[in-house]
C-alpha positions in Angstrom: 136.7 114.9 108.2 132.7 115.0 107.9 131.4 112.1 105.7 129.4 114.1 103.2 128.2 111.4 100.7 126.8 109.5 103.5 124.8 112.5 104.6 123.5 112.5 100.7 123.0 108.6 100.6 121.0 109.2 103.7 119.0 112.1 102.3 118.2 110.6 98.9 115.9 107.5 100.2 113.7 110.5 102.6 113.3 112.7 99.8 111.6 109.8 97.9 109.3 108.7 101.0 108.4 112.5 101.6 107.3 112.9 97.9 105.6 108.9 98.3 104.0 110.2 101.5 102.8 113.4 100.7 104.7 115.6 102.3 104.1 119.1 101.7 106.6 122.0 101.9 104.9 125.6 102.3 102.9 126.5 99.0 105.2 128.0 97.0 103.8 132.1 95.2 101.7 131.6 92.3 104.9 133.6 89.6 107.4 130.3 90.9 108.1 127.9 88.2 107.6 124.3 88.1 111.7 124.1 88.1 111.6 126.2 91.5 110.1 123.9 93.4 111.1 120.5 92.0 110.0 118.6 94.8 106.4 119.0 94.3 106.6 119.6 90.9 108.1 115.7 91.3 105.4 114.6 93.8 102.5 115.5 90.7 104.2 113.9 88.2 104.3 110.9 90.3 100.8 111.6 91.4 99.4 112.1 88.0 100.8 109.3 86.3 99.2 107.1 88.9 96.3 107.9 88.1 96.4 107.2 84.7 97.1 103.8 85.4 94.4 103.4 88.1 90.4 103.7 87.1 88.2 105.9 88.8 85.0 104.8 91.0 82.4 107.7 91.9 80.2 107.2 94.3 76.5 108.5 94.6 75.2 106.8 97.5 72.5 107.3 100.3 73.3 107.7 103.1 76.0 109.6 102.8 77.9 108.6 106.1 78.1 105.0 105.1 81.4 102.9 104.7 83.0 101.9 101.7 85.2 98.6 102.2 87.1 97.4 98.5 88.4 94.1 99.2 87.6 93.8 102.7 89.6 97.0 103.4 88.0 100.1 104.7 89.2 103.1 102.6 86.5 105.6 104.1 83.3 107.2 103.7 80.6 107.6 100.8 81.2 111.3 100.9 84.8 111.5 100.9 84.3 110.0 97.1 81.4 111.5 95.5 82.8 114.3 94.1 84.9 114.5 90.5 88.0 115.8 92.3 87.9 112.8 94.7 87.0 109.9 93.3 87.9 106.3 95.0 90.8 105.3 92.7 91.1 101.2 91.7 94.5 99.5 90.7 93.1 97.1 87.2 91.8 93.8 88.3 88.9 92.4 89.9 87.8 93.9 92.8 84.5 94.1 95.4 83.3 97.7 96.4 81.1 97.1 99.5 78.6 99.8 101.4 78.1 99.3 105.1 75.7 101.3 107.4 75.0 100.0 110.7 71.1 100.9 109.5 70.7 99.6 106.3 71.6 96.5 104.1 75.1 96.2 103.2 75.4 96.4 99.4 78.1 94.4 97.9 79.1 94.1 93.8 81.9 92.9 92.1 83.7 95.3 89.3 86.9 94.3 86.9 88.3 97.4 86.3 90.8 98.4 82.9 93.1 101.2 83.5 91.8 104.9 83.4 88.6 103.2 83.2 85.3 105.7 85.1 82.9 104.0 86.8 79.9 105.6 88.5 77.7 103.7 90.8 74.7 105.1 92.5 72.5 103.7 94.5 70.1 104.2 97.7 70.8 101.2 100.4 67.5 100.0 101.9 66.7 100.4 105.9 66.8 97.3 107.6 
């Protein structure tokens, strides 16, 4: 006798930390429905409702290669955020957005952010 709900239980919980983790099945024709592929048409409802709730932080900053830290936690480089469709995205709260280059001044500034809030900051760090 094959235990089939346990094979479901089992499945259910990795479905739901694929679509948490990203993971992407092959791209499905452009004439497919949203109800023929449920799992990613899942994965962007999830995706775009965290968004709303988050705020958005654009980044024009020289140099481009520097660091970007947010609460002492390095989430990658100036470029991969200065751009509309990739903006650093902020749960609400108080947070501190810090720019570190090995050859300039670190730049450091506290923000309270509100839900679907846009913030832009642009600046030029100095050489040291």
């Amino acid at each position: 006798m094959v235990n089939r709900p346990r094979r479901r239980a089992l499945a259910l919980p990795l479905v739901v930390c694929a679509l948490l983790l990203g993971a992407s099945r092959p791209a499905p024709a452009k004439d497919r429905s949203p109800l023929r592929d449920p799992i990613r048409a899942v994965r962007d409802g999830v995706r775009e409702l965290m968004t709303v709730a988050q705020a958005s932080v654009y980044l024009d900053v020289k140099p481009k290669d520097a660091n970007v830290f947010v609460d002492d936690r390095l989430m990658g480089v100036v470029k991969d955020f200065n751009h509309r469709d990739h903006p650093l995205f902020l749960f609400p709260g108080r947070h501190v957005i810090e720019i570190r280059h090995p050859k300039y001044e670190p730049y450091r500034v506290p923000v309270d952010v509100r839900p679907a809030q846009d913030l832009h900051l642009k600046l030029k760090l100095r050489k040291i």
